[in-house]
Structure formats: C-alpha cells, structure tokens
C-alpha positions as CSV (number, residue, x, y, z in Angstrom):
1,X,6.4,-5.4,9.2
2,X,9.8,-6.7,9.9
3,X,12.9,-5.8,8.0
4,X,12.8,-9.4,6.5
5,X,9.5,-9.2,5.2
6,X,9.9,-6.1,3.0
7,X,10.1,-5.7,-0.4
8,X,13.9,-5.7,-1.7
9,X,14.9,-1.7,-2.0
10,X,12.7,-0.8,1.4
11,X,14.7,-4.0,2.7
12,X,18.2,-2.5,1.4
13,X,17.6,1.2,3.1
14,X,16.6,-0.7,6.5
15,X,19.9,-2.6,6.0
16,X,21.9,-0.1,5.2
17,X,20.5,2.9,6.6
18,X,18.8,1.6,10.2
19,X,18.9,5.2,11.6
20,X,16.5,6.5,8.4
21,X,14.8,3.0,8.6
22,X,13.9,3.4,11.9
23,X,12.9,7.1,11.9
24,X,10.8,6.7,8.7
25,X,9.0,3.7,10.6
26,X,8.5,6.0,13.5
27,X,7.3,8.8,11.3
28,X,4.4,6.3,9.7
29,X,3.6,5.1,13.0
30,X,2.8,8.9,14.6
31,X,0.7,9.7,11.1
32,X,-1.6,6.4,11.5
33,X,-2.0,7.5,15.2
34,X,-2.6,11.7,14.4
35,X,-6.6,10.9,13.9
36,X,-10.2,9.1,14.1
37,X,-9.5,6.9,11.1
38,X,-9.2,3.1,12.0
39,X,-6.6,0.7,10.4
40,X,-8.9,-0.4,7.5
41,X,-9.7,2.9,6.6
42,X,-5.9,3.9,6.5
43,X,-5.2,0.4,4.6
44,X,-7.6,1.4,1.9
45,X,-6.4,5.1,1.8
46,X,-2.7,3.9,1.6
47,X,-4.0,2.1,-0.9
48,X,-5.5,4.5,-2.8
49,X,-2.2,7.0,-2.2
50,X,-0.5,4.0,-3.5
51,X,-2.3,3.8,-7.0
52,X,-2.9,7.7,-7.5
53,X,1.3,8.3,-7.0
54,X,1.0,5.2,-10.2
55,X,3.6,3.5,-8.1
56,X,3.3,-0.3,-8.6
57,X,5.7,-1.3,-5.7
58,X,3.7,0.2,-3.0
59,X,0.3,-0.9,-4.8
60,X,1.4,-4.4,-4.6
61,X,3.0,-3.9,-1.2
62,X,-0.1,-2.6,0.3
63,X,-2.1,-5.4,-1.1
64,X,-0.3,-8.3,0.4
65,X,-0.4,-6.0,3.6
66,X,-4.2,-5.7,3.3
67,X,-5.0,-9.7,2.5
68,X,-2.5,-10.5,5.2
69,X,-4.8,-8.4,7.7
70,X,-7.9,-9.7,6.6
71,X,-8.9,-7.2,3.9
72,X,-11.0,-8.7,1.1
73,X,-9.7,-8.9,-2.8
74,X,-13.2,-7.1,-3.4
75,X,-12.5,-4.1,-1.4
76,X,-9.2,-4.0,-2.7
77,X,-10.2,-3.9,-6.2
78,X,-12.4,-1.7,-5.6
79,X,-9.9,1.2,-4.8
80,X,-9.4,0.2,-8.2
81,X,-12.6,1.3,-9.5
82,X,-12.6,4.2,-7.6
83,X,-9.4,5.6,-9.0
84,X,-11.5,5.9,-13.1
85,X,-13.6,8.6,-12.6
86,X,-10.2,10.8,-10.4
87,X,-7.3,9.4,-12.1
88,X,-8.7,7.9,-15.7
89,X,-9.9,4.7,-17.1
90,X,-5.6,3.9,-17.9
91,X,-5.0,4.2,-14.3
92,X,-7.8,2.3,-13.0
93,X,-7.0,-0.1,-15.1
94,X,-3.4,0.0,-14.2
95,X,-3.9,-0.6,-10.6
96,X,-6.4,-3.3,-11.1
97,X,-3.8,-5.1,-12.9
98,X,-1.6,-4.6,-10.3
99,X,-4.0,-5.2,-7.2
100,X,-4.8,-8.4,-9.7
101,X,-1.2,-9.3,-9.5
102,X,-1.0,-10.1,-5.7
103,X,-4.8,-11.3,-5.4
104,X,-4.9,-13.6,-8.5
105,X,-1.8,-15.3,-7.9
C-alpha cells in the first residue's frame, strides 16, 4: 500500500514520521514472511485481529485491502460470524456492520 492510499492518521505518521513509517512497514513485511501461512490466510487473520482489538479503522482498512485482492464479501463476513461465539453476539455484530460498511457501499 502506498503512502497515498492510506487511511488519513496511518497517512499523517508516514508523512510526518517516514523513519517509523518505514520501519513499521518493514516490521509487517518480516511477520507476513516468519511462516507457512499464505496471503489469504494472513488477510483473513488480520482480519480477524482487526475485529477482536474492536478497532473499526483497521476492520474497514483490511476490508478494502481484502476486496481489492480478490477476497470475497462472503468470506469477509464471515470473520464476522466467527467472532459470536469468541468475542459475543455485540461484537459480531459490530464488525459485520463494519465489514458491511465497505462491502455494501
């Protein structure tokens, strides 16, 4: 993702802070390349990291990520659904909304 395509307070620290920006890109980079999982299992997991941590930002972030690489709305939602029986029926519901957000509009 380029520094002109993130959302606006990612897009601010890049801006302002290229040093952390860069280092923090490098970090994410060496943890999606420290094991066997492919990219659409990470997607879904970051996903799924996204809604547990109840952070709406990320959860919307990882879905435009996701449809842009070819992930499915279904699949997507689906992290949804999985989050009720860990997390609770309120933040199932919560990130189904907010999945719902980008893949509804």
């Amino acid at each position: 993702m380029s520094k002109q395509e993130l959302p606006a307070g990612a897009g601010q620290v890049a801006e302002h802070y290229p040093e952390v920006w860069d280092a923090y890109a490098e970090l994410g980079r060496a943890c999606a390349e420290s094991g066997p999982l492919d990219a659409r299992t990470r997607r879904l997991v970051k996903l799924a990291l996204a809604v547990g941590a109840r952070s709406e930002g990320a959860v919307h972030s990882h879905v435009r990520r996701g449809l842009e690489e070819g992930e499915s709305a279904a699949a997507l939602k689906q992290v949804a659904m999985l989050a009720i029986p860990t997390l609770g029926l309120p933040s199932g519901v919560a990130a189904l909304t907010w999945i719902e957000d980008i893949t509804e509009s």
